[in-house]
N, C-alpha and C positions, 0 to 999 in steps of 0.2 A: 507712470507706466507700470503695469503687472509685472512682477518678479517671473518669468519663466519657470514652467513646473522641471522639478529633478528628476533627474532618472537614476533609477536603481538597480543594482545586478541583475535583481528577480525579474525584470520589467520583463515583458516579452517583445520580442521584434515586431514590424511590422508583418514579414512572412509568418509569422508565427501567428498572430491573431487570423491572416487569411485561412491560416490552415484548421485554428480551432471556432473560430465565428459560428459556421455554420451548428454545431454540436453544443451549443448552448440554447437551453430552451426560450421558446418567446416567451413573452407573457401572455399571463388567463389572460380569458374574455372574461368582460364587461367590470372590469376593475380601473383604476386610471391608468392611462396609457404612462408606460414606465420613462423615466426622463434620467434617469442615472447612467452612468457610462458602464457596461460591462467589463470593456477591457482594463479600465481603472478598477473594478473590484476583483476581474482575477490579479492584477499586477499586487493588489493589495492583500490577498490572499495567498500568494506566492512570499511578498515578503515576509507575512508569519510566520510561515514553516520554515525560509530558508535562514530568516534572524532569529526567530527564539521569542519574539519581543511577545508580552501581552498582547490583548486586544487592544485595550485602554490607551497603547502604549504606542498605537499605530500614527505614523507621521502626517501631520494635516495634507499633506500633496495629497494622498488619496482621499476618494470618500469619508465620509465620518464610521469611524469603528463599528458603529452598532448598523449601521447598511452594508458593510464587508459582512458583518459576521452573521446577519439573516442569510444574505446568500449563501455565502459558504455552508449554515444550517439548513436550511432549504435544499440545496442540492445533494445534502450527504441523507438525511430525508427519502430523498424521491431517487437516491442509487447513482443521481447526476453525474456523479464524480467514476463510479465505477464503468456506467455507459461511456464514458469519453474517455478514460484511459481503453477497454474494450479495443472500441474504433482507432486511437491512434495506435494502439498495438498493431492490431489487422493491417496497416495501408506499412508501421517499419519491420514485421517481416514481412512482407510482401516486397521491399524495397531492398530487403539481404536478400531475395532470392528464394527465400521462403514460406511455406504455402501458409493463408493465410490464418489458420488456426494452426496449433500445435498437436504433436501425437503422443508426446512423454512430457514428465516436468518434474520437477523436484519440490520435495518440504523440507523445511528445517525450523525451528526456531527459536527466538533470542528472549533471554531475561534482561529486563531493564529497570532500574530503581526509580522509584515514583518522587514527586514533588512532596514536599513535604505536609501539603494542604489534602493530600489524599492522604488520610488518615483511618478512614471509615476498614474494619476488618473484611468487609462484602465486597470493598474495591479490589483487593490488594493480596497478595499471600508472599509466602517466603520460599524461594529455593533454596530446597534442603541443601543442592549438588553444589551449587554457586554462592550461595548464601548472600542474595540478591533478594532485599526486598521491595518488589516493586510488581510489576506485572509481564505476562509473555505474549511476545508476537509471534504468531505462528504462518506461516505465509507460503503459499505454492506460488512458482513462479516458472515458467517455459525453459528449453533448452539455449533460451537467448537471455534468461536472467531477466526478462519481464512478470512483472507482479500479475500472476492471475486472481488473486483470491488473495485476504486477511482478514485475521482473527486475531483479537486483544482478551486475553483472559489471566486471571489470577496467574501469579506467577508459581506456586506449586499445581498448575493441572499436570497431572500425569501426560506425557508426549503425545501417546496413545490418544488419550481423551481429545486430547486437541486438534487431533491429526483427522479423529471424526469427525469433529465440530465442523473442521475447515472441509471435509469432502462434502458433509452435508449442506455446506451454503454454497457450494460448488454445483452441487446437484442440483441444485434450485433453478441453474441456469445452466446445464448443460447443454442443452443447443447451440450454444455459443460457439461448444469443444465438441463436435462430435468423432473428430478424430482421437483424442486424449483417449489411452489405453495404459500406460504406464509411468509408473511416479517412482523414481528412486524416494530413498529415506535412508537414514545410518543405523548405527546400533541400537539407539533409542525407541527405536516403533518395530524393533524384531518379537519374533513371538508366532506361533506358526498360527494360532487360532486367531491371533488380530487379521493376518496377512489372510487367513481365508474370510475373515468374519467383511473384510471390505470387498473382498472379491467378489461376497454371496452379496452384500447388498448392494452395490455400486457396481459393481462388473467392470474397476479398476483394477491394475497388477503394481500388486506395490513389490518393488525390488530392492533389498537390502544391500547397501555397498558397505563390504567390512573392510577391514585396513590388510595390505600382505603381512601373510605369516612371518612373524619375527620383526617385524614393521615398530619403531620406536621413535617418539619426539613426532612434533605435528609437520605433518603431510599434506602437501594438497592431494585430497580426494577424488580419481576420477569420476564425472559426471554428478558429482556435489558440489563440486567448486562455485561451479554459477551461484546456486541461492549464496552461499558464503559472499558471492562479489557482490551479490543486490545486495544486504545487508550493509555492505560498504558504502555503496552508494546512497545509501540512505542516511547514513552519518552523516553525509553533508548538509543537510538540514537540521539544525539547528532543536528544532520542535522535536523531531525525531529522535534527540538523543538519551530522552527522560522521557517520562511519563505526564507531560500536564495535567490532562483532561480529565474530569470526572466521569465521564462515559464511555467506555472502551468504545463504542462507536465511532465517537470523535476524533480516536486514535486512528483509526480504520479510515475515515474519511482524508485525513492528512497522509497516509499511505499511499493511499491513490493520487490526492493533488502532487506529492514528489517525485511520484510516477511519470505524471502528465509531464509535471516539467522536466523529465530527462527525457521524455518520446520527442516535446516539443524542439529542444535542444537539436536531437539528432535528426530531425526530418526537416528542421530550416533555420 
């Protein structure tokens, strides 16, 4: 008699695959018709980011590693990953009540120390402030603390620099947000010639939240807090607490999978 397959935290529900099924792509035409289980490669895909583990390192219950992880590449590839977070953003605010793109959002971003296999000086840099060698996330996120956008770069880019990088892959795909008009940000990206120099090309309003006068020891920041709590929330995974990957893409791609699965969580 077959040993019954295990289940694991990451697994998703049944209402949970009804609700993402549809947003995973079929397969080409005229290749062999696919015979793998999808829901067994997100579940397996899920457990990497939420345990840490290698690929090599993934439990026979699922697929074999190297079929987890073409998909998983494949989808971060073709944006897969960011199209489905997208969509279940859209349908849970719509479900708090809120319209279904956002009009404001916040940036911040976090340094984090690399693996030690990332070694290459082109991967990697040092924060002078933090003194953090490893790389930075930079990441816009809505007024409900959902990831709109990320960006994985050295960890000394200037905030600035990054704050660019990130509106310009944002912009790529503004139709998404055609409501989005305004992005807080902290002290970091002040400067009155950045603050117009986005203005002039994005036709964003970045607004500066400084701390009250004579304000001392750390505060929660109004209308900053959010990104600080996504940030939190992405601790819980495992993958996300270091720098694995040699491709800031890769980083970026598992951004979004940790996304799905806290949208997934809260809509079933």
């Amino acid at each position: 008699m077959e040993a019954p397959k295990k289940s694991y935290p990451t697994d998703i529900t049944d209402n949970q695959w009804e609700l993402i099924k549809d947003l995973i792509p079929v397969a080409g035409k005229g290749g062999r018709k696919r015979t793998v289980d999808i829901r067994a490669i997100l579940n397996g895909i899920f457990y990497i980011n939420g345990s840490g583990c290698a690929w090599r390192m993934l439990p026979h219950d699922f697929p074999i590693w190297q079929t987890v992880y073409h998909y998983f590449r494949h989808w971060r590839i073709t944006n897969t990953w960011q199209e489905i977070n997208a969509k279940l953003q859209q349908w849970y605010r719509v479900s708090e009540g809120k319209e279904s793109t956002p009009s404001a959002g916040c940036i911040d971003s976090q340094s984090t120390k690399i693996a030690s296999r990332l070694a290459s000086p082109e991967a990697v840099g040092i924060d002078g402030s933090k003194f953090v060698n490893g790389r930075k996330r930079h990441i816009l996120v809505d007024t409900l603390g959902l990831l709109l956008i990320v960006v994985v770069t050295v960890t000394n880019l200037d905030d600035r620099k990054g704050a660019t990088m990130l509106l310009e892959k944002i912009n790529q795909i503004r139709d998404r947000f055609p409501r989005l008009s305004t992005i807080w940000v902290d002290r970091g990206y002040r400067g009155k010639a950045f603050i117009l120099a986005i203005l002039h090309t994005f036709d964003w309003c970045l607004q500066v939240v400084v701390p009250a006068a004579g304000q001392k020891g750390f505060v929660v920041q109004q209308k900053r807090w959010v990104v600080e709590r996504t940030f939190a929330w992405f601790s819980r995974f495992r993958r996300l607490n270091r720098e694995y990957e040699i491709l800031p893409e890769t980083s970026e791609a598992f951004f979004y999978v940790g996304m799905i699965h806290i949208l997934l969580n809260r809509l079933a």
